[in-house]
N, C-alpha and C positions, 0 to 999 in steps of 0.2 A: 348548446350542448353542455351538461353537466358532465365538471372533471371527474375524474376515476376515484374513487378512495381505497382501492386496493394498492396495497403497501408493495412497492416496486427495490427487487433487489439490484443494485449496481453492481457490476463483475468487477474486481479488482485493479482490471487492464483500464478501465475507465477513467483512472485515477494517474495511472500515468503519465499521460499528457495535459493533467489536470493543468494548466497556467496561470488560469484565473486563481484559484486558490491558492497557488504555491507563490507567487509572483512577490509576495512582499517575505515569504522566509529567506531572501537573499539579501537584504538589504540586515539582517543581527549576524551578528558576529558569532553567534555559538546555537544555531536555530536548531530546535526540537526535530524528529524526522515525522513525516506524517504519518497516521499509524492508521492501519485498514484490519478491519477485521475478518476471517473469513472463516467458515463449518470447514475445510477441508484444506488445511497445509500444505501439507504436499504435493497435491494435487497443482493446487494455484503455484507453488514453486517451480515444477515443471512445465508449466505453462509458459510463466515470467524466462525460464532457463530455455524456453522452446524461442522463445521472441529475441534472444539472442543477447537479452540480458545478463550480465553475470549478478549475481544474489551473493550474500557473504553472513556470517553470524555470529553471534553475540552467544555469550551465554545463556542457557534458558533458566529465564527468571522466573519464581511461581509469582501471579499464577499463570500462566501457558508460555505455549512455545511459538517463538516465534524466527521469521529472518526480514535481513533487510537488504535492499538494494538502493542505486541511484538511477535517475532518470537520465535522461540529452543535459539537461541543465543542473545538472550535480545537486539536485534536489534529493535528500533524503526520504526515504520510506520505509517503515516499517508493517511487515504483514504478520499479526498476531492470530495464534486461536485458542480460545480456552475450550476445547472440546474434548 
C-alpha cells in the first residue's frame, strides 16, 4: 500500500496530551510554551474553554493574536493566528 501524500491537518486538542514532545520542556528552567497555530481563534478557544480548560492572555503581539493555556503537566501552550 502506498502512503497518502495528502497533507493531514492536526486539530489543536491533538497537542494537548502531546507527551512525547513536551516531556523534555520540564526538565529548562525557563521553557518556551509550545506554540500551535490555528485559521480560527476563537473558535479553537472555546473549544479548549469547553474541555474545561482555563486559557489566559498575553498581550497581542503583531503579528497576530493569540492565547495561551496549560495542560495536566503544567506544560505551556500557546495557540496563535495570523489570520
Amino acid at each position: 500500500m502506498k502512503p497518502s501524500t495528502t497533507p493531514t491537518t492536526i486539530p489543536a486538542a491533538a497537542f494537548i496530551s502531546a507527551t512525547a514532545m513536551t516531556s523534555n520542556l520540564k526538565s529548562s528552567a525557563t521553557p518556551n510554551p509550545v506554540a500551535i497555530v490555528v485559521d480560527d481563534l476563537d473558535a479553537t478557544k472555546q473549544r479548549i474553554k469547553a474541555a474545561g480548560i482555563e486559557t489566559f492572555d498575553h498581550a497581542n503581539d503583531d503579528p497576530g493574536h493569540r492565547f495561551y493555556f496549560r495542560d495536566g503537566d503544567d506544560i505551556e501552550f500557546e495557540v496563535v493566528s495570523y489570520a
